[in-house]
C-alpha positions, 0 to 999 in steps of 0.5 A, spaced: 475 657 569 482 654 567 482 646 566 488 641 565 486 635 561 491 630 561 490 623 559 494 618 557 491 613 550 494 607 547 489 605 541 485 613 541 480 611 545 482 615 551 484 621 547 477 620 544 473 621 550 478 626 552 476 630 546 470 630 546 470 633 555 475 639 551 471 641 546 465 641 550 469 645 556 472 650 550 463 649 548 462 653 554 468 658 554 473 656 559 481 655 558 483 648 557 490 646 557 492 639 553 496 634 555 498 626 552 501 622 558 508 620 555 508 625 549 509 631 554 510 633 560 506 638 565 511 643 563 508 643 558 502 646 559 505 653 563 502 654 569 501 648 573 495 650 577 489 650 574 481 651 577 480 643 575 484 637 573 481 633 569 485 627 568 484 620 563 487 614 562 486 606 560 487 601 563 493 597 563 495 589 565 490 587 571 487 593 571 494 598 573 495 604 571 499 605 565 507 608 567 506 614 563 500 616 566 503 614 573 509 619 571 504 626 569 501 625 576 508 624 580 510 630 576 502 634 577 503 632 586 510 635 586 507 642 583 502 642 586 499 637 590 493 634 591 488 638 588 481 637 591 479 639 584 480 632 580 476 629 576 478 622 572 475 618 566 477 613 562 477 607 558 476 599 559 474 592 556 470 588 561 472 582 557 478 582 562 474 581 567 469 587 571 475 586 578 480 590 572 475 594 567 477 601 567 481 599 574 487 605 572 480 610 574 479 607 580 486 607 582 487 614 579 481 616 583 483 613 590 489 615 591 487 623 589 481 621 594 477 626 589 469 626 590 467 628 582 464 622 579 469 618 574 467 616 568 468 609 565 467 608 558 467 600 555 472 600 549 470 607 546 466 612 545 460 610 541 455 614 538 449 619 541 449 615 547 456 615 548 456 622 547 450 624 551 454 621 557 461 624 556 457 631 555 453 631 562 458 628 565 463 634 563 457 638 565 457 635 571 463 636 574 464 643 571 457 644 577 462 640 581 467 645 581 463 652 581 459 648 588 466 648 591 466 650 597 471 655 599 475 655 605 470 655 611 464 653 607 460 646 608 462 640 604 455 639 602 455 644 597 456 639 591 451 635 593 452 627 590 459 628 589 461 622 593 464 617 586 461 610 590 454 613 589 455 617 582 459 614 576 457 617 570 
């Protein structure tokens, strides 16, 4: 499968996270293409259309979106669209409060209407437990993709799949 990871880091703990999804995406034997919100563009990466797009960001001032992320996804639905293969992760602190924690997450996922789960993490990646969930929750959506229902098929094939019921 072809996969884009594209997140956007202000302090690393994004790329961390972001890390840690390619290399277990590479794990398994699929093709990933790699790109840093504001350091590259989707240009970049070749081809525009992928099998997934996985996308990750930190969470900006009351829980906004940070601009060069915002920028790769203007640049990701003028080549592509929507696409219905959309996951997203990111990082937060909800020591800014819960109605903001890992807000560009959620703002990244509502506006691309994506029914993979998300995956908050607060602050960074820590250790084997942190590491645990970042894994099943790649594996999960790499499961989601493979369930996707091609045209004609019931959408209850990626069974769980609805993000208010299933955050990793």
């Amino acid at each position: 499968m072809r996969i884009l990871i594209a997140f956007s880091s202000l302090s690393g703990n994004t790329r961390d996270v972001a890390r840690q999804v390619r290399a277990r995406c590479e794990a398994l034997g699929h093709e990933v293409s790699w790109i840093e919100a504001g350091i590259q563009a989707l240009t970049d990466a070749g081809e525009p259309r992928h099998d997934l797009y996985v996308l990750g960001a930190w969470t900006d001032n009351a829980g906004r979106t940070p601009s060069e992320m915002k920028a790769l996804i203007a640049e990701l639905v003028a080549a592509v669209g929507k696409p219905a293969q959309l996951a997203v992760f990111g990082t937060g602190e909800t020591q800014w409060g819960e109605e903001y924690y890992c807000g560009a997450v959620r703002r990244i996922a509502a506006f691309f209407g994506t029914r993979y789960p998300r995956l908050e993490i607060e602050q960074m990646p820590h250790g084997e437990r942190d590491a645990l969930r970042i894994q099943r929750w790649t594996d999960r959506i790499l499961t989601c993709t493979q369930r996707m229902p091609g045209p004609g098929m019931p959408s209850e094939t990626i069974e769980n799949a609805d993000p208010a019921r299933f955050v990793a």
